[in-house]
Structures are given as C-alpha cells and as structure tokens.
PDB file of N, CA, C and O in Angstrom:
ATOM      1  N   UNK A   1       0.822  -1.193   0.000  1.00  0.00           N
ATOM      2  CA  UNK A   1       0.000   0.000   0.000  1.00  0.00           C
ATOM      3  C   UNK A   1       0.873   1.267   0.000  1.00  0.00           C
ATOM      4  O   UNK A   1       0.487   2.292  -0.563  1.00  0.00           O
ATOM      5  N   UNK A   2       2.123   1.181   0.676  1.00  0.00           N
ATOM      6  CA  UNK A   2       2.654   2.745   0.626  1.00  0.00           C
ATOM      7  C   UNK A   2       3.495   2.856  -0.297  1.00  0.00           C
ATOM      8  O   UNK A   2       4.087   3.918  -0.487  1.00  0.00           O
ATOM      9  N   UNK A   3       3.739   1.525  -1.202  1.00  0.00           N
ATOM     10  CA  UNK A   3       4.683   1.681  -2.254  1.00  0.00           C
ATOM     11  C   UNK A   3       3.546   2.027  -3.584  1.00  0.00           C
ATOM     12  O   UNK A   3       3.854   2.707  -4.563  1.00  0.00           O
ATOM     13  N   UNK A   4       2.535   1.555  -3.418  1.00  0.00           N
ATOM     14  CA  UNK A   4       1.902   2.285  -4.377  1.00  0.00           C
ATOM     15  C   UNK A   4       1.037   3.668  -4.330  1.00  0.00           C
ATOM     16  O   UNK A   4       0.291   3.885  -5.285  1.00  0.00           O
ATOM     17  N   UNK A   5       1.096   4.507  -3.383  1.00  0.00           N
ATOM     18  CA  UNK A   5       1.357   5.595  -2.885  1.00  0.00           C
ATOM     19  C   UNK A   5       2.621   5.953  -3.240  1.00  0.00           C
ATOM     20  O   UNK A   5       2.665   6.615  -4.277  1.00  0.00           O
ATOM     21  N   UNK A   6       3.632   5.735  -2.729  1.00  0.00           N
ATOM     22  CA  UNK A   6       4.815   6.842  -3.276  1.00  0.00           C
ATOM     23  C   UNK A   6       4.990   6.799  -4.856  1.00  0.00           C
ATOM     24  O   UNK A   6       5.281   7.820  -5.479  1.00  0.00           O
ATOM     25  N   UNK A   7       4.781   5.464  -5.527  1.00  0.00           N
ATOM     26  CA  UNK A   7       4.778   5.226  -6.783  1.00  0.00           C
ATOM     27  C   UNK A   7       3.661   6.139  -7.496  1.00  0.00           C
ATOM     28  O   UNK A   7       3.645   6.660  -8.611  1.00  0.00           O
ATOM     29  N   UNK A   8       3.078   6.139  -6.832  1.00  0.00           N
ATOM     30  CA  UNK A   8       1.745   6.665  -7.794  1.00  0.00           C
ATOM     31  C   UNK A   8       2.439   8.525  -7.708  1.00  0.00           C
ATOM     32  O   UNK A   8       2.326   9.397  -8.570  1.00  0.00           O
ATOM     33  N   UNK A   9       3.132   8.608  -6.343  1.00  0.00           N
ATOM     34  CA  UNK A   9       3.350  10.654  -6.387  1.00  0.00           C
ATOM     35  C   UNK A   9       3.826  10.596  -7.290  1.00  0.00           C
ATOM     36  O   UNK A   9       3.290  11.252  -8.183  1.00  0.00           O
ATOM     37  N   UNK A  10       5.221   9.732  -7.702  1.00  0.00           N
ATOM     38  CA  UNK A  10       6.413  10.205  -8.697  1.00  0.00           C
ATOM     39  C   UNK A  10       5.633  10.142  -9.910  1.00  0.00           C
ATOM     40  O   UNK A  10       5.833  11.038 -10.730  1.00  0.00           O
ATOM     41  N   UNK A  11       4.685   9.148 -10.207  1.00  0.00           N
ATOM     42  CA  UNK A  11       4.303   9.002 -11.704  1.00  0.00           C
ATOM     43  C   UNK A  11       3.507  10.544 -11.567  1.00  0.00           C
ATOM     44  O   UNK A  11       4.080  11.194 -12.441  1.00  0.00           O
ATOM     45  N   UNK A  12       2.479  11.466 -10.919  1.00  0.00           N
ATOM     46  CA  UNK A  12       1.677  11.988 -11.006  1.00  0.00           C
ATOM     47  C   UNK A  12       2.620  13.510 -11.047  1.00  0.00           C
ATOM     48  O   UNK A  12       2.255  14.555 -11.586  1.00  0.00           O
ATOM     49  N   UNK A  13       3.707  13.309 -10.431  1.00  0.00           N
ATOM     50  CA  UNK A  13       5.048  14.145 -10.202  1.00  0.00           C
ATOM     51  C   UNK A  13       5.529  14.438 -12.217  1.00  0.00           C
ATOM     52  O   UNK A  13       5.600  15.458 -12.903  1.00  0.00           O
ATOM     53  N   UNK A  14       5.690  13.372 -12.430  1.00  0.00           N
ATOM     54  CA  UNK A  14       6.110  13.045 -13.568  1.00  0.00           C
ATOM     55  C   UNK A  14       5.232  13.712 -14.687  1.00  0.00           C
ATOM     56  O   UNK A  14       5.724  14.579 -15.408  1.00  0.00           O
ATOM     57  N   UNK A  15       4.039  13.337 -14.814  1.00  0.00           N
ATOM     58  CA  UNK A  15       3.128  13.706 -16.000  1.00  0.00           C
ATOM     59  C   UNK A  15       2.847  15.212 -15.760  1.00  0.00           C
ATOM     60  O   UNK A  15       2.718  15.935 -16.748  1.00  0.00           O
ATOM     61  N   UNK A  16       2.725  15.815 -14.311  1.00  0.00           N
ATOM     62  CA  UNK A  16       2.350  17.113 -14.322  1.00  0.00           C
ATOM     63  C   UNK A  16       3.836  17.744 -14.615  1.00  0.00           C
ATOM     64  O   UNK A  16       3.706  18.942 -14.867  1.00  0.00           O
ATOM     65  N   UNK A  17       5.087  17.360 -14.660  1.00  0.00           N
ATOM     66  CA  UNK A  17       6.422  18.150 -15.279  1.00  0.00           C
ATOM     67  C   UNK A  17       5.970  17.783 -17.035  1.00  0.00           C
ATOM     68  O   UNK A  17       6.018  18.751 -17.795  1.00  0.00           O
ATOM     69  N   UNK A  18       5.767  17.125 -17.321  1.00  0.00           N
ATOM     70  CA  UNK A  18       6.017  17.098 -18.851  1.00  0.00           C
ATOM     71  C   UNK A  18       4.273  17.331 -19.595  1.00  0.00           C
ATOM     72  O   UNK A  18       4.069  17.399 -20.807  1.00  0.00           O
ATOM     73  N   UNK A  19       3.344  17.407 -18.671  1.00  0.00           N
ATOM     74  CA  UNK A  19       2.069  18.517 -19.656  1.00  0.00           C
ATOM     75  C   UNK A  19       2.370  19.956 -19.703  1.00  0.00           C
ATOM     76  O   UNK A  19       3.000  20.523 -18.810  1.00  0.00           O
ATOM     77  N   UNK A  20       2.047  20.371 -20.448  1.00  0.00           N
ATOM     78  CA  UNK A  20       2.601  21.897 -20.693  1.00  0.00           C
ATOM     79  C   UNK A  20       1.163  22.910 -19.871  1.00  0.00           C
ATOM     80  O   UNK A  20      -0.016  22.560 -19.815  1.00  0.00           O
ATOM     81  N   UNK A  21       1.516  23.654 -19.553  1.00  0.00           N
ATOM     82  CA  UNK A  21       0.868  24.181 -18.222  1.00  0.00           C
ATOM     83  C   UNK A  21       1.150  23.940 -16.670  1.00  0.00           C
ATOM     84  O   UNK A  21       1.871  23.120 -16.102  1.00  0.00           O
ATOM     85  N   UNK A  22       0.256  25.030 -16.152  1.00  0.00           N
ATOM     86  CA  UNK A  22       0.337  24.896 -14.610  1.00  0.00           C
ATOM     87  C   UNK A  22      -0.698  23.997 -14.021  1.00  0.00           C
ATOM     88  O   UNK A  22      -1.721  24.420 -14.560  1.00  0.00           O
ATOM     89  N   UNK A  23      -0.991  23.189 -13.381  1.00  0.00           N
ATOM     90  CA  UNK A  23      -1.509  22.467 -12.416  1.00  0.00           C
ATOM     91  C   UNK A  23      -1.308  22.801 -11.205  1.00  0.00           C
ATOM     92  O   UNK A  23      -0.218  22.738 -10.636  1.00  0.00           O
ATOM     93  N   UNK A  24      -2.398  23.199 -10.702  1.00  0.00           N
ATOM     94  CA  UNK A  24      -1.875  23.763  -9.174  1.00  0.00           C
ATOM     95  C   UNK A  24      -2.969  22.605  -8.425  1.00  0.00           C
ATOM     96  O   UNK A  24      -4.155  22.790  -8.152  1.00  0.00           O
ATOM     97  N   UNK A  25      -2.108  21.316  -8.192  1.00  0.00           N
ATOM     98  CA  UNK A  25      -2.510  20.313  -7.405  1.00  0.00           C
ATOM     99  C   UNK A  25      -1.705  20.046  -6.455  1.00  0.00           C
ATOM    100  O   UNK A  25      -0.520  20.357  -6.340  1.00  0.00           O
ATOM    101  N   UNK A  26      -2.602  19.259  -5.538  1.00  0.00           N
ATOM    102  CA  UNK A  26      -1.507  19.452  -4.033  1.00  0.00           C
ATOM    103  C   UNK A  26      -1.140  18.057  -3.991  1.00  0.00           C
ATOM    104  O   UNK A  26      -1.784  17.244  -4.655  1.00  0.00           O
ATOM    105  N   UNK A  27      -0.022  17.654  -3.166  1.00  0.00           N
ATOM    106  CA  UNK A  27       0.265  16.147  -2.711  1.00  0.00           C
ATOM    107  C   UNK A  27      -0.557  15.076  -2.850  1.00  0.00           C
ATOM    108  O   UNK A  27      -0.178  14.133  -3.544  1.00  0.00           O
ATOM    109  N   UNK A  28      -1.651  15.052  -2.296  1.00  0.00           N
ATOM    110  CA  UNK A  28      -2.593  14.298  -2.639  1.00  0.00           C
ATOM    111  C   UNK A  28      -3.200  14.068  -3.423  1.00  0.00           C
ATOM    112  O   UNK A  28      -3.672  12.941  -3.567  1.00  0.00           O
ATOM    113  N   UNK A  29      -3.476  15.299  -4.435  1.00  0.00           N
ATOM    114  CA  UNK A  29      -4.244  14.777  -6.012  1.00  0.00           C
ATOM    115  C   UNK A  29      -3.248  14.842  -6.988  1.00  0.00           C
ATOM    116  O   UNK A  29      -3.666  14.808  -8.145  1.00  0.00           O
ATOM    117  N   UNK A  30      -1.708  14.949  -6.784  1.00  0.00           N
ATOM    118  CA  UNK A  30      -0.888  14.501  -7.791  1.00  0.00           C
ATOM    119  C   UNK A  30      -0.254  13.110  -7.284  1.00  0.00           C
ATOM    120  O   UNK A  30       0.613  12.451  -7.858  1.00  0.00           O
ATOM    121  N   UNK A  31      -1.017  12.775  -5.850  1.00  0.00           N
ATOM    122  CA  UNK A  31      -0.664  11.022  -6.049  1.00  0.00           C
ATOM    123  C   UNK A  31      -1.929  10.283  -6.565  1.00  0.00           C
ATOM    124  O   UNK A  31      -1.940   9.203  -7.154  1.00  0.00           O
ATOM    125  N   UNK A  32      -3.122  11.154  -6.197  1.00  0.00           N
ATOM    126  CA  UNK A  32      -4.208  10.599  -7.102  1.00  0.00           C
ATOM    127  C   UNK A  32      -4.190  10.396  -8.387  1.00  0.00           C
ATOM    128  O   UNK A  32      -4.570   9.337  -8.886  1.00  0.00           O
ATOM    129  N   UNK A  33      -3.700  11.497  -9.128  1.00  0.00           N
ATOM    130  CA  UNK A  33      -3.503  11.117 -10.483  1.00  0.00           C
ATOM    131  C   UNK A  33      -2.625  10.539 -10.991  1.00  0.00           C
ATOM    132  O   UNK A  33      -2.642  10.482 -12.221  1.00  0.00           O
ATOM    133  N   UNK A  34      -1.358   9.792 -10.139  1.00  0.00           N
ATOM    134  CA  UNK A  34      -0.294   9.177 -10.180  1.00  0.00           C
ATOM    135  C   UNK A  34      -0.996   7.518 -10.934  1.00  0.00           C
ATOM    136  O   UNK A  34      -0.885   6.962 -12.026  1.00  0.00           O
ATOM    137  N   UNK A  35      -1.868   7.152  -9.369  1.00  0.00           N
ATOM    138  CA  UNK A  35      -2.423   6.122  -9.284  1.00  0.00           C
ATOM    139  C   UNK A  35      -3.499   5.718 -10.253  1.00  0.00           C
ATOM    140  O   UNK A  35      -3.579   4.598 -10.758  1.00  0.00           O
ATOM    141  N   UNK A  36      -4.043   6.381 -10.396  1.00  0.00           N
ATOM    142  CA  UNK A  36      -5.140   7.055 -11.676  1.00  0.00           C
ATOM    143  C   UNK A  36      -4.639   6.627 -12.813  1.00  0.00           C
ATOM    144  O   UNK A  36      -5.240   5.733 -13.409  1.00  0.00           O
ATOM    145  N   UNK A  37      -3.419   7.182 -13.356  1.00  0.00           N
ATOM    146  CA  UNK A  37      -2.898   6.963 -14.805  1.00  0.00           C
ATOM    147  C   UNK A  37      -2.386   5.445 -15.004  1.00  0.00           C
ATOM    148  O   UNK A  37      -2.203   4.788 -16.030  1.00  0.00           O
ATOM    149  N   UNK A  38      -2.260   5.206 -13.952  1.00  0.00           N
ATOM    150  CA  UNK A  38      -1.564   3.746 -13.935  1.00  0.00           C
ATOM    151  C   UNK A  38      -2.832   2.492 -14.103  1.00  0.00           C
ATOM    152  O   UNK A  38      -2.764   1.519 -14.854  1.00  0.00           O
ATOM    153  N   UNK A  39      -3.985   2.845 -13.163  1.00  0.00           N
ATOM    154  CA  UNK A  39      -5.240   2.144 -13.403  1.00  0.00           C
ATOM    155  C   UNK A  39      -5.775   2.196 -14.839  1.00  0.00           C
ATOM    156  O   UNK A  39      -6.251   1.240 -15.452  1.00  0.00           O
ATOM    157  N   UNK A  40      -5.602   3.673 -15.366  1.00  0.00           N
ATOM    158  CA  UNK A  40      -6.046   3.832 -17.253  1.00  0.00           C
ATOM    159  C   UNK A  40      -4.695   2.888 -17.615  1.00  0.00           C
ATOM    160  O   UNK A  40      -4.973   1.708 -17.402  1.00  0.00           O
ATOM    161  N   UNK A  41      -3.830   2.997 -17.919  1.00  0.00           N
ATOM    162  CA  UNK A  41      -2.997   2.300 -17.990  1.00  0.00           C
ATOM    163  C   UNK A  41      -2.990   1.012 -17.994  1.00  0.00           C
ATOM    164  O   UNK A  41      -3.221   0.630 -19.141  1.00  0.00           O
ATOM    165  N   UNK A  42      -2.836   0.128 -17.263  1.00  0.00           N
ATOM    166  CA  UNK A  42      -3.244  -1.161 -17.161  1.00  0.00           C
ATOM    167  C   UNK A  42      -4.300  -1.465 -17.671  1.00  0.00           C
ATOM    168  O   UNK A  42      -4.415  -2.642 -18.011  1.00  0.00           O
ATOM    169  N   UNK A  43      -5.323  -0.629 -17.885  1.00  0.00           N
ATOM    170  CA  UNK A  43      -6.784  -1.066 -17.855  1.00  0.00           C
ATOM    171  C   UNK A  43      -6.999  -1.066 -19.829  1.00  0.00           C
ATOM    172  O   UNK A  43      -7.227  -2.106 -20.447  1.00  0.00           O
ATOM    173  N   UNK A  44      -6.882   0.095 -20.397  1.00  0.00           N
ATOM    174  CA  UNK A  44      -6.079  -0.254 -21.630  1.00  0.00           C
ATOM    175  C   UNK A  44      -5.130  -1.274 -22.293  1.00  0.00           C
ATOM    176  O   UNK A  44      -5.208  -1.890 -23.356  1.00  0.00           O
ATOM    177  N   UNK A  45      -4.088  -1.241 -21.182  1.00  0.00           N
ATOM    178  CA  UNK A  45      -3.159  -2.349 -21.803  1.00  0.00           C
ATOM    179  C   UNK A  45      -3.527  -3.958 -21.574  1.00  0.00           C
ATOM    180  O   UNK A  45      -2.961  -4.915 -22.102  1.00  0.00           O
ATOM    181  N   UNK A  46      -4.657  -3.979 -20.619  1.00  0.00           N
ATOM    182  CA  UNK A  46      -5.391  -5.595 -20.504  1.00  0.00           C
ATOM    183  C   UNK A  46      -6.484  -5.058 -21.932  1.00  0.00           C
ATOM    184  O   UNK A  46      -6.308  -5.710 -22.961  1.00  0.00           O
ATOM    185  N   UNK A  47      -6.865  -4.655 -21.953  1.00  0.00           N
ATOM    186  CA  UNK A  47      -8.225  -4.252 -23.201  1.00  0.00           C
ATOM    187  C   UNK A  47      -7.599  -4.773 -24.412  1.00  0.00           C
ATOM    188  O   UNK A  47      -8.035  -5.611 -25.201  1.00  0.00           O
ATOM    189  N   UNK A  48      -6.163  -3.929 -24.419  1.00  0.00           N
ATOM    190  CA  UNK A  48      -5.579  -3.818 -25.970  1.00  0.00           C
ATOM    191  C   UNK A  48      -5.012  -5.538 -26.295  1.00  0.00           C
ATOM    192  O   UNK A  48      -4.875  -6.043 -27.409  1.00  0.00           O
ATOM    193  N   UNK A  49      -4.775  -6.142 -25.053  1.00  0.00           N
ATOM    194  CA  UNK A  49      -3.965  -7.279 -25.391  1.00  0.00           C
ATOM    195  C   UNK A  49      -2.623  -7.405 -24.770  1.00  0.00           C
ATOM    196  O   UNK A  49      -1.976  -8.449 -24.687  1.00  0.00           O
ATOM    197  N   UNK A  50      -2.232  -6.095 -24.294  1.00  0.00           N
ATOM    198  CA  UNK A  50      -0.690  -6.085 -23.871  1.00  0.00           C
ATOM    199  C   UNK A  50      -0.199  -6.588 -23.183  1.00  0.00           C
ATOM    200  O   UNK A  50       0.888  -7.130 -23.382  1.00  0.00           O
ATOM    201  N   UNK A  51      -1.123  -6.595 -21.601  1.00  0.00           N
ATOM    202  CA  UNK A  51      -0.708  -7.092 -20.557  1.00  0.00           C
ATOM    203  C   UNK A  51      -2.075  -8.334 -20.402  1.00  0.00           C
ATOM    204  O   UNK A  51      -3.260  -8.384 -20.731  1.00  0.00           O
ATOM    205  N   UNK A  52      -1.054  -9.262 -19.681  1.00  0.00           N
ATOM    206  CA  UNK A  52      -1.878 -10.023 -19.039  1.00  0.00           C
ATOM    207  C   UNK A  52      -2.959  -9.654 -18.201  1.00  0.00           C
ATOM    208  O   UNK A  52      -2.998  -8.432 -18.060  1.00  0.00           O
ATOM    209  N   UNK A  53      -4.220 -10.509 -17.341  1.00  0.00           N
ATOM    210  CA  UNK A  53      -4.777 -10.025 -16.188  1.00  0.00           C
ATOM    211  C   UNK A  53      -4.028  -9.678 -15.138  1.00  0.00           C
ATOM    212  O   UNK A  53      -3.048 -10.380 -14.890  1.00  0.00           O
ATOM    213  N   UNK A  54      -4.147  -9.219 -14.805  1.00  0.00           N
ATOM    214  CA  UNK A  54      -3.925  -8.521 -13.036  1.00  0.00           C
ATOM    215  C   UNK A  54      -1.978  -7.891 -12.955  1.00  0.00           C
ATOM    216  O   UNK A  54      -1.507  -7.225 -12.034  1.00  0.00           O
ATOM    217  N   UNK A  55      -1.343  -8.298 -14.004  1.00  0.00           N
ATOM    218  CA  UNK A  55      -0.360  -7.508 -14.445  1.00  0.00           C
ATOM    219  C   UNK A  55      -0.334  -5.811 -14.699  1.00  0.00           C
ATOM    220  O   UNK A  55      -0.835  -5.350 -15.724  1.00  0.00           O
ATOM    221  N   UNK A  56       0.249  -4.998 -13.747  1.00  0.00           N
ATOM    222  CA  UNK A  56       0.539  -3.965 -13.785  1.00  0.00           C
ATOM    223  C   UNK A  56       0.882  -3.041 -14.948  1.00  0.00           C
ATOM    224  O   UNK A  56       1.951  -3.406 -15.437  1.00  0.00           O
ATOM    225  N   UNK A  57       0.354  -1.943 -15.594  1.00  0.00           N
ATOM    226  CA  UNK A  57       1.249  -0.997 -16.312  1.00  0.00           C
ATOM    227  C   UNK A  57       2.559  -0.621 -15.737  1.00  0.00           C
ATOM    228  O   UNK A  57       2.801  -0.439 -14.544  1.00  0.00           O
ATOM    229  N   UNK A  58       3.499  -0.515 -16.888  1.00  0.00           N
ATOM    230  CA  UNK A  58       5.098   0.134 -16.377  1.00  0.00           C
ATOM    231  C   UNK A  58       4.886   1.497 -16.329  1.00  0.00           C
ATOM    232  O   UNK A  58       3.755   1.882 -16.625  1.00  0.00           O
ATOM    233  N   UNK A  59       5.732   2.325 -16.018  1.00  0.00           N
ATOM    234  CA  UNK A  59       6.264   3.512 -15.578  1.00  0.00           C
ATOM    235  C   UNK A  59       6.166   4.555 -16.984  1.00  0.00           C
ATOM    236  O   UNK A  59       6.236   5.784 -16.958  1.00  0.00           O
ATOM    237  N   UNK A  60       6.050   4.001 -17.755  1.00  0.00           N
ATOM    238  CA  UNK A  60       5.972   5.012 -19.158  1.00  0.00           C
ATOM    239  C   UNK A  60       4.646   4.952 -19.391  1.00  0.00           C
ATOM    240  O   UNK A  60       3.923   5.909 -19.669  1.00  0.00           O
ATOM    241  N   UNK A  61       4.207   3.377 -19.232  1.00  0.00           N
ATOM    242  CA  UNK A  61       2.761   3.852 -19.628  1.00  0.00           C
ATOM    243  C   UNK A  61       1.885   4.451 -18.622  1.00  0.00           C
ATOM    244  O   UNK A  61       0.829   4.933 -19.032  1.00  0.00           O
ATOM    245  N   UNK A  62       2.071   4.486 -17.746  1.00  0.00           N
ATOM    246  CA  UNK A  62       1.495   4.957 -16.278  1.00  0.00           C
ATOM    247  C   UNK A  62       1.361   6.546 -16.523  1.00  0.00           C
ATOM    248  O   UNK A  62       0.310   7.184 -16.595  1.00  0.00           O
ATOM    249  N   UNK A  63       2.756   7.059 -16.640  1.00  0.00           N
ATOM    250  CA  UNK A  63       2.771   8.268 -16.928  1.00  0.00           C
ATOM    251  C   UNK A  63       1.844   8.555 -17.982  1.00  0.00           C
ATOM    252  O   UNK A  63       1.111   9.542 -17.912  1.00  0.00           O
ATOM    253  N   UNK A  64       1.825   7.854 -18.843  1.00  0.00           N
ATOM    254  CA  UNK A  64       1.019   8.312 -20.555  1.00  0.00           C
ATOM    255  C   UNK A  64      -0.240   8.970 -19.822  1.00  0.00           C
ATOM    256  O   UNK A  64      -0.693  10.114 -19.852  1.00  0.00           O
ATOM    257  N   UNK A  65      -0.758   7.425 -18.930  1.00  0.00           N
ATOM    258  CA  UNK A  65      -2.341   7.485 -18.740  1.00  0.00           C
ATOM    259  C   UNK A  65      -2.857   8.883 -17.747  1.00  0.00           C
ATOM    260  O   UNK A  65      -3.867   9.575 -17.874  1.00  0.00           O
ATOM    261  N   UNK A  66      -1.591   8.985 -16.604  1.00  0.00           N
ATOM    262  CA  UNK A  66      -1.657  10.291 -15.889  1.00  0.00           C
ATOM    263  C   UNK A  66      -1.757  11.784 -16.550  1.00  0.00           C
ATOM    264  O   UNK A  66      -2.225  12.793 -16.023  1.00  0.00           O
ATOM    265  N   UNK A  67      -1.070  11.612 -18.113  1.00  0.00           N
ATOM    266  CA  UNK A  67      -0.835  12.821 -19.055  1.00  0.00           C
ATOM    267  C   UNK A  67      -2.382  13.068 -19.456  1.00  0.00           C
ATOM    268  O   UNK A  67      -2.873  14.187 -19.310  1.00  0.00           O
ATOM    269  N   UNK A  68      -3.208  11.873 -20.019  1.00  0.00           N
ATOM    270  CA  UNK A  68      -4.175  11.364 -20.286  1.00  0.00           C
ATOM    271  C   UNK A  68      -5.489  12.494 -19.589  1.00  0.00           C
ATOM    272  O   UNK A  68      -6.201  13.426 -19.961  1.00  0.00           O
ATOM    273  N   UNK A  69      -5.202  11.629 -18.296  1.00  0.00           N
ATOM    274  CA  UNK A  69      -6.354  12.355 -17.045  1.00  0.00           C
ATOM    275  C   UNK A  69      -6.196  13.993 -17.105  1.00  0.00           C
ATOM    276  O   UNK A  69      -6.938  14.973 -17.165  1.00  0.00           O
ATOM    277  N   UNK A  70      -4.407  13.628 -17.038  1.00  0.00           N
ATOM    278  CA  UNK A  70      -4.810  15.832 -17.030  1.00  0.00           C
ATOM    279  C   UNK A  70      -5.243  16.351 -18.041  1.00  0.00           C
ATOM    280  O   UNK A  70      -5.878  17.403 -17.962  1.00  0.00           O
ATOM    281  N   UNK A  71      -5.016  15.767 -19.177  1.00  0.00           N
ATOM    282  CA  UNK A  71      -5.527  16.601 -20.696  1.00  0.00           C
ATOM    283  C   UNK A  71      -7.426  16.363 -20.397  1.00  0.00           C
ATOM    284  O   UNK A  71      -8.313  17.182 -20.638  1.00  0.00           O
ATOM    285  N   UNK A  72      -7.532  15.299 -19.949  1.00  0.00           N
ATOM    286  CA  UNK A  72      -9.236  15.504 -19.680  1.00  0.00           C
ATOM    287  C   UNK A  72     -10.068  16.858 -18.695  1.00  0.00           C
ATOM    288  O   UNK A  72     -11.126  17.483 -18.776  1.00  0.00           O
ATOM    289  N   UNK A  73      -8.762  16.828 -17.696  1.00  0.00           N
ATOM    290  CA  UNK A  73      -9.648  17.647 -16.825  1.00  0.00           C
ATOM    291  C   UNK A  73      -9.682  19.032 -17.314  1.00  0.00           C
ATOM    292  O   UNK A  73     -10.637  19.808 -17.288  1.00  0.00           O
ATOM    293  N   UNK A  74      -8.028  19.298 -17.937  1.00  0.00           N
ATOM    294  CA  UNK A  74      -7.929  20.690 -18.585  1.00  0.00           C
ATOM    295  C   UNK A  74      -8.779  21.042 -19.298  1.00  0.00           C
ATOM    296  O   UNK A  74      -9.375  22.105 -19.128  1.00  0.00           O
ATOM    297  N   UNK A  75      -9.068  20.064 -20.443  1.00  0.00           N
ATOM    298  CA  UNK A  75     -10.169  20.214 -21.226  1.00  0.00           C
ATOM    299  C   UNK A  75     -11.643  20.500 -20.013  1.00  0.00           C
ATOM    300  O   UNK A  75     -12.079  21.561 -19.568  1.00  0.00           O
ATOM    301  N   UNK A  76     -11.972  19.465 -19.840  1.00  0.00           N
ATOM    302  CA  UNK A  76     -13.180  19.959 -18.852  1.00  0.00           C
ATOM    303  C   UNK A  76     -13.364  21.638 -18.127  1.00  0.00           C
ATOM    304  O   UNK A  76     -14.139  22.586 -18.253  1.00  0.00           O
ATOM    305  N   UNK A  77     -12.196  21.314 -17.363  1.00  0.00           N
ATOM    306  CA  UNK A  77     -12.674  23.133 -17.114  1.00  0.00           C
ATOM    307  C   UNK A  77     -12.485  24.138 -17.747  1.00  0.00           C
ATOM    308  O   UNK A  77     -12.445  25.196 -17.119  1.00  0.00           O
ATOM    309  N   UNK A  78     -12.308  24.151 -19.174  1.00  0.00           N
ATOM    310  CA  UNK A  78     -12.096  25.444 -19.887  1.00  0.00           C
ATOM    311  C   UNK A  78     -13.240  25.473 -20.465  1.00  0.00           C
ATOM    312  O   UNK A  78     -13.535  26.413 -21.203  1.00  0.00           O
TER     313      UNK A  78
END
C-alpha cells in the first residue's frame, strides 16, 4: 500500500512536469492522479492485449495514462 502511494506521487510528479501548463494540485491529487494513470494504464493495456490479467502498467505507460487524465480535466474546465 505505501509503495503504491509513493509510486503513484512520482508518476503523477512526472506527468504534471512534462504537460505543458500549470496544475496547481496538491500532494494528494498529484498522487491521485499518479495512481489514476496507472489504473487507465493497465486497464487499456489488458483491453488492448498487452498485458496479461492482473499484471501492472510500467512507468511510461502509467505516466502516458496520468498525461491522459490531465488533458481531460484541462479540457473539462475550460
């Protein structure tokens, strides 16, 4: 549980450095969306064929799916 917590900050750490804009999210909803991108993530990559069941997304695609969520919400509130 706390490794996927810290895992989930860095990925959510990660996608909000490389979307272009400001995100003004705090600790907690950039580990939410850490964890978040990784669930789209996996959840895609079981859909698409990639991963097995209950096999995890990696660290690139995790990030993708976290890039993913923020381009949704940005979109949403504008």
């Amino acid at each position: 549980m706390i490794s996927t917590i810290i895992i989930g900050f860095i990925i959510g750490v990660l996608a909000k450095f490389l979307y272009p804009g400001a995100q003004r999210l705090g600790i907690i909803m950039t580990t939410l969306l850490g964890i978040g991108g990784s669930v789209v993530a996996s959840w895609v990559g079981q859909t698409m064929g990639w991963y097995a069941i209950g096999q995890p997304a990696g660290w690139i695609a995790s990030t993708l799916g976290a890039i993913a969520i923020l381009a949704i919400v940005s979109g949403l509130r504008k």
